[in-house]
OpenMM code with the backbone's topology and positions (N, CA, C; nanometers):
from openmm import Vec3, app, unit

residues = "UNK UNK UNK UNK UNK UNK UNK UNK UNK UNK UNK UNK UNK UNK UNK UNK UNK UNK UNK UNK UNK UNK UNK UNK UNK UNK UNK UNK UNK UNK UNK UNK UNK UNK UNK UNK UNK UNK UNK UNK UNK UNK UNK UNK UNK UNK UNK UNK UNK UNK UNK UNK UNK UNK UNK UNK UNK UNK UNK UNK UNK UNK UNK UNK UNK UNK UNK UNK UNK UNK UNK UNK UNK UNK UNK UNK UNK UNK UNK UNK UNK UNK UNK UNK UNK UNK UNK".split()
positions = [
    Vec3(7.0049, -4.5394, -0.5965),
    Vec3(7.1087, -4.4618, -0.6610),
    Vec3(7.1853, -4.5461, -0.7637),
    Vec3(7.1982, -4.6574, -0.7244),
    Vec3(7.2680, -4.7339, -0.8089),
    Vec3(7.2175, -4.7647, -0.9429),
    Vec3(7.0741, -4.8049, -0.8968),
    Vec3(6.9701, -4.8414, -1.0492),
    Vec3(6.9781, -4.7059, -1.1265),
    Vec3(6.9978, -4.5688, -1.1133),
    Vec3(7.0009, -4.4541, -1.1450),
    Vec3(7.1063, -4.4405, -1.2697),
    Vec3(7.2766, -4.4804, -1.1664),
    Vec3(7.3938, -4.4775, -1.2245),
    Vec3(7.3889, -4.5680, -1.3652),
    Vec3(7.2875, -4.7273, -1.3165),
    Vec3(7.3262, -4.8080, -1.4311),
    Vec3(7.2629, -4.7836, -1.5679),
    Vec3(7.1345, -4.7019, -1.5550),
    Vec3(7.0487, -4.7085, -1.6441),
    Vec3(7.1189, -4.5368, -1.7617),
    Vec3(7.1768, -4.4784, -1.6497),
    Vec3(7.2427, -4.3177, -1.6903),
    Vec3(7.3857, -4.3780, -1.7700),
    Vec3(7.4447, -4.4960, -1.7097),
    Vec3(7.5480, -4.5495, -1.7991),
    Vec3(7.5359, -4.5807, -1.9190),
    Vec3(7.4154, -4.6922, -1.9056),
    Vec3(7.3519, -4.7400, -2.0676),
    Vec3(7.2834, -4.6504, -2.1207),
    Vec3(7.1857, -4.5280, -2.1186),
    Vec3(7.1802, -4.4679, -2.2272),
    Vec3(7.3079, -4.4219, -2.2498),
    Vec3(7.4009, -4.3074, -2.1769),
    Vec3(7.5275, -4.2981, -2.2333),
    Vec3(7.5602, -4.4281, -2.3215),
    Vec3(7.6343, -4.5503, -2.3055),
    Vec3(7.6643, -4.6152, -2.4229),
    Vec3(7.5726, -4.6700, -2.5278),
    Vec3(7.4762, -4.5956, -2.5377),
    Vec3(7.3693, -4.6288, -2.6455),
    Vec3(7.3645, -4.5465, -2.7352),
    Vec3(7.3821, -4.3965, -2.6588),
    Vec3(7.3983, -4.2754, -2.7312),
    Vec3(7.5342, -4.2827, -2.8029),
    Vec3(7.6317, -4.2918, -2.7899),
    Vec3(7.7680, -4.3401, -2.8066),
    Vec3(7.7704, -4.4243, -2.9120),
    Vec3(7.7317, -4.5174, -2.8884),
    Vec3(7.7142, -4.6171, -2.9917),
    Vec3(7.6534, -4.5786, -3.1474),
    Vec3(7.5049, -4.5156, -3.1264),
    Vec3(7.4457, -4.4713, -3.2268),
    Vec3(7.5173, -4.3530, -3.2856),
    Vec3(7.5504, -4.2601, -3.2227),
    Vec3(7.6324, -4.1626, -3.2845),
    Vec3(7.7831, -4.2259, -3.3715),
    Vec3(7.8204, -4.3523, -3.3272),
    Vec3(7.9732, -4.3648, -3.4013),
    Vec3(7.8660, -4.4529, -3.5231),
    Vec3(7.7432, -4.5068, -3.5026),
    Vec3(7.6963, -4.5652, -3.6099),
    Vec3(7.6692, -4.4878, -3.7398),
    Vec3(7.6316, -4.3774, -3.6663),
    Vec3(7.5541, -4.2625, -3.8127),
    Vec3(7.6682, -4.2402, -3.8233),
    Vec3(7.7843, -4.1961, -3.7909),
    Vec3(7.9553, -4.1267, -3.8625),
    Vec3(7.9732, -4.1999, -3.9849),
    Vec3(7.9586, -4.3470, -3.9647),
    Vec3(8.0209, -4.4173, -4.0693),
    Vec3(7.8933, -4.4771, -4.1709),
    Vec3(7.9826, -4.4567, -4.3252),
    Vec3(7.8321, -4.4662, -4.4102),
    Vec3(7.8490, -4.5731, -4.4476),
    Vec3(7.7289, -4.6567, -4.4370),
    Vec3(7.6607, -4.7904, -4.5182),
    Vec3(7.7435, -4.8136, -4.6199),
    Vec3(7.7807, -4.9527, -4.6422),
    Vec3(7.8865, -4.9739, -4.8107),
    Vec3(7.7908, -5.1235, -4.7926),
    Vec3(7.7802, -5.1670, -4.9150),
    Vec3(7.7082, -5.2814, -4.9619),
    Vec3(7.8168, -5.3702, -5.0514),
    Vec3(7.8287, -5.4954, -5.0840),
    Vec3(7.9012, -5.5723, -5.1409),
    Vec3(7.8053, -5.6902, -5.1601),
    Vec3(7.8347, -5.7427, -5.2821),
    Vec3(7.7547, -5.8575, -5.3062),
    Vec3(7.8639, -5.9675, -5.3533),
    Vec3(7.8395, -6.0994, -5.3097),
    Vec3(7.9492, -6.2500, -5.3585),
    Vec3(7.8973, -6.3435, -5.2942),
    Vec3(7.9827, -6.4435, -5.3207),
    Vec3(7.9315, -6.5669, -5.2622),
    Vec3(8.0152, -6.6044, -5.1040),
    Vec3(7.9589, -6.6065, -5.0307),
    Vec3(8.0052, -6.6860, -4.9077),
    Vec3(8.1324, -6.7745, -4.8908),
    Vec3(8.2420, -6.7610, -4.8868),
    Vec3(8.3431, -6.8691, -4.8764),
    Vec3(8.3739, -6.8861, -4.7635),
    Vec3(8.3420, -6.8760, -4.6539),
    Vec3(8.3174, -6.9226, -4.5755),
    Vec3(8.2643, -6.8579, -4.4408),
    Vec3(8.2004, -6.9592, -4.3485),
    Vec3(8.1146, -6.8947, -4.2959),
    Vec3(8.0778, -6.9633, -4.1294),
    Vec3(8.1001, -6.8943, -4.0312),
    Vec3(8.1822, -6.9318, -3.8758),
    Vec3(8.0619, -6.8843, -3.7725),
    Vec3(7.9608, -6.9680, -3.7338),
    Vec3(7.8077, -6.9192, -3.6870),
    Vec3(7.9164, -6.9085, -3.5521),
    Vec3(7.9818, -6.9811, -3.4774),
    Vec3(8.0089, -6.9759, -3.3917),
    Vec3(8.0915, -6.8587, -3.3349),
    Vec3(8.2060, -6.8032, -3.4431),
    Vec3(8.2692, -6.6731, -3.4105),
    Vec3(8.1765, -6.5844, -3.4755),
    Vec3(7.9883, -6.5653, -3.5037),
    Vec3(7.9771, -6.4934, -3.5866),
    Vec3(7.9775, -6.3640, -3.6938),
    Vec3(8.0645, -6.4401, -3.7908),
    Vec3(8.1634, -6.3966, -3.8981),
    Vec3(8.1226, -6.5236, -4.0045),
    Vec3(8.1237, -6.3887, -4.1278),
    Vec3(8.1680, -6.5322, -4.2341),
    Vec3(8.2726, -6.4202, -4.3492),
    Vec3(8.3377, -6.4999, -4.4353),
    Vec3(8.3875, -6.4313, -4.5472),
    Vec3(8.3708, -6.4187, -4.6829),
    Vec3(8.3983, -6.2977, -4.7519),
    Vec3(8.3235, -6.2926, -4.9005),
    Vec3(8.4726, -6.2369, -4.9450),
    Vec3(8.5260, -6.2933, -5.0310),
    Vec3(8.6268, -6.2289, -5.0815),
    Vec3(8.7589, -6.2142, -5.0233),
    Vec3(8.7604, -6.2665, -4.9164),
    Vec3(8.8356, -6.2727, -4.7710),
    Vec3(8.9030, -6.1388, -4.7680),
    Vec3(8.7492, -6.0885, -4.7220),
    Vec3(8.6944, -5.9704, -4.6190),
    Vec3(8.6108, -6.0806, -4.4972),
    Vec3(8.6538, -6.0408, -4.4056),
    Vec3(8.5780, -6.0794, -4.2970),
    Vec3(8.4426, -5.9776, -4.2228),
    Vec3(8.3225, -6.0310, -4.2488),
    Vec3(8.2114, -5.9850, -4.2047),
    Vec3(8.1353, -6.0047, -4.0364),
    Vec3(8.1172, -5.9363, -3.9989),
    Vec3(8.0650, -5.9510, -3.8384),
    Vec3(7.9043, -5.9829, -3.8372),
    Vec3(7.8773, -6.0215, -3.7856),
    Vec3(7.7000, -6.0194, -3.7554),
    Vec3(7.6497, -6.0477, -3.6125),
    Vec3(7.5254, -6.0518, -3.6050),
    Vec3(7.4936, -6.0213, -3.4953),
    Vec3(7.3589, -6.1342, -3.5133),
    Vec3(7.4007, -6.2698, -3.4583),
    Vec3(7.3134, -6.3954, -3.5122),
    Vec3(7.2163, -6.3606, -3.4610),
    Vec3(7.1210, -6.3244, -3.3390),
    Vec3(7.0093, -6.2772, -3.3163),
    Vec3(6.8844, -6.2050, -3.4501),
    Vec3(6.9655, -6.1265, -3.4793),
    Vec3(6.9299, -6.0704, -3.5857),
    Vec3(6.9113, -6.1150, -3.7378),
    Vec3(7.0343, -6.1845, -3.7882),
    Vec3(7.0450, -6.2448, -3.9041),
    Vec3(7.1035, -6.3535, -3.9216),
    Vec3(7.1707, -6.4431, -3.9963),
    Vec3(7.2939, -6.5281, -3.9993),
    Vec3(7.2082, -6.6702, -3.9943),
    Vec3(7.0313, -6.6752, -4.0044),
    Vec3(6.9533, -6.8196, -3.9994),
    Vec3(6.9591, -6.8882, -4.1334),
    Vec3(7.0165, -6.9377, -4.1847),
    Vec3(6.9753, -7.0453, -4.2938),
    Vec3(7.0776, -6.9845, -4.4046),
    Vec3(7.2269, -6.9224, -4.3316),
    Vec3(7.3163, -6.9199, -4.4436),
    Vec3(7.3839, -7.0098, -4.4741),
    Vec3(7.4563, -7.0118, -4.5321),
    Vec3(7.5144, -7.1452, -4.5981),
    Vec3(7.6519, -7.1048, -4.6548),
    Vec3(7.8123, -7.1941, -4.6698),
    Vec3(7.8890, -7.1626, -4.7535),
    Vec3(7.8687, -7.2017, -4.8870),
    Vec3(7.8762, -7.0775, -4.9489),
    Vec3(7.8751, -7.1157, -5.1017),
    Vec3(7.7505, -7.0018, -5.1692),
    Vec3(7.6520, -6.9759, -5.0845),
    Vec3(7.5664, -6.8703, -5.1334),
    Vec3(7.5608, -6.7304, -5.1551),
    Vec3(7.5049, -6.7083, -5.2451),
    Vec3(7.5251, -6.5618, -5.3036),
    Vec3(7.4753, -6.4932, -5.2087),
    Vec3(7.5426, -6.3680, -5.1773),
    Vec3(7.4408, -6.2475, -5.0618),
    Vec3(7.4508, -6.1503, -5.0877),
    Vec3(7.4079, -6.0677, -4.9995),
    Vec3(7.4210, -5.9162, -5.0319),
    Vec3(7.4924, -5.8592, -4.8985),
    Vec3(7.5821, -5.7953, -4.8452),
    Vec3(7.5921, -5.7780, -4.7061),
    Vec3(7.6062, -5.6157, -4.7155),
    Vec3(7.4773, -5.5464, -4.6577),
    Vec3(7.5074, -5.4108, -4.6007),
    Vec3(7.5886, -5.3959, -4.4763),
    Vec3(7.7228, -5.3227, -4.4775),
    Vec3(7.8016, -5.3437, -4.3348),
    Vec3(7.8278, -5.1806, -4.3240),
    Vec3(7.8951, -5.1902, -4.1902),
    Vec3(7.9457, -5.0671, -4.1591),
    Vec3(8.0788, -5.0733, -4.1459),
    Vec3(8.2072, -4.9830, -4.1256),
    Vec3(8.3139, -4.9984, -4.0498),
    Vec3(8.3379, -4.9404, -3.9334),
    Vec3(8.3044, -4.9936, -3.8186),
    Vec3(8.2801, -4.9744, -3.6299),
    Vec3(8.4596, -5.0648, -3.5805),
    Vec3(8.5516, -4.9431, -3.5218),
    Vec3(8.6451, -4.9700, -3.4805),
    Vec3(8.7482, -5.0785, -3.5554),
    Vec3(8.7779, -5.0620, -3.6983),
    Vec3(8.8576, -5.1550, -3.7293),
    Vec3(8.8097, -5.2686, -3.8310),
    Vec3(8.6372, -5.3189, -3.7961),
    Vec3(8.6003, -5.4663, -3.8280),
    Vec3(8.4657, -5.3930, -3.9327),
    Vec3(8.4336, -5.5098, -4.0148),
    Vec3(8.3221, -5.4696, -4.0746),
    Vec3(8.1913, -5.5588, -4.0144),
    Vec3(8.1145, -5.4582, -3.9860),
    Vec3(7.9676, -5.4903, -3.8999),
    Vec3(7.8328, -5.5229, -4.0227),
    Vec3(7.8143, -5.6260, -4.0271),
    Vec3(7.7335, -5.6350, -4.0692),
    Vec3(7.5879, -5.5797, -4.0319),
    Vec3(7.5013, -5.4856, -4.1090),
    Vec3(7.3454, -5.4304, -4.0636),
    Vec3(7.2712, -5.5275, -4.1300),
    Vec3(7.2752, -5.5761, -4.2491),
    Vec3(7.1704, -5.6348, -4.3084),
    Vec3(7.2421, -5.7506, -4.4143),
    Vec3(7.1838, -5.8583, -4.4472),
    Vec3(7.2605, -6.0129, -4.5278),
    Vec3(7.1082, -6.0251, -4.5890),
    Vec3(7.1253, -6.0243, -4.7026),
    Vec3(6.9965, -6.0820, -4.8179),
    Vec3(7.0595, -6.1318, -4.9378),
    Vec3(6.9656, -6.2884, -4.9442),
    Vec3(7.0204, -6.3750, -5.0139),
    Vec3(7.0248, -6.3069, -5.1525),
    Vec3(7.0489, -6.3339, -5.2273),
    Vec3(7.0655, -6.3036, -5.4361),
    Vec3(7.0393, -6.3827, -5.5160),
    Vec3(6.9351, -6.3819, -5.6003),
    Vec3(6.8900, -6.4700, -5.6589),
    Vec3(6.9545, -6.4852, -5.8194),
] * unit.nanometer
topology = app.Topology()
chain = topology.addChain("A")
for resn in residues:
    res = topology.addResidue(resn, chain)
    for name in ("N", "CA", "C"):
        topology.addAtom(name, app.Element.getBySymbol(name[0]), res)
């Protein structure tokens, strides 16, 4: 019963999740990195503070490089979906 409850919890917060994801629409910004915090991962462009999700992205950035950051706005913070460098 229990394995039941936990697995009926997490799709609920999956479903949840994805639904507040599609509400809010994609905004893109492009600049250079001024700085950039692997450890809280966050870095800043413009000082806007960006979120990420290092699993996913955040390997071989650097302060000072040009990017591209597709984000969302999820409760307040901006979520980074996607970081591609700019040539």
């Amino acid at each position: 019963m229990r394995a039941v409850k936990k697995v009926t919890s997490a799709a609920l917060a999956l479903t949840a999740a994805a639904g507040a994801a599609a509400a809010s629409p994609t905004q893109t910004i492009t600049g250079r990195i001024d700085h950039l915090n692997p450890r809280g991962h966050s870095l800043i462009i413009r000082n806007e503070v960006y979120r990420y999700d290092p699993r996913l992205m955040g390997v071989g950035l650097r302060a000072g490089e040009k990017v591209r950051v597709h984000y969302r706005e999820q409760h307040g913070h901006r979520v980074a979906s996607r970081i591609t460098p700019v040539a």
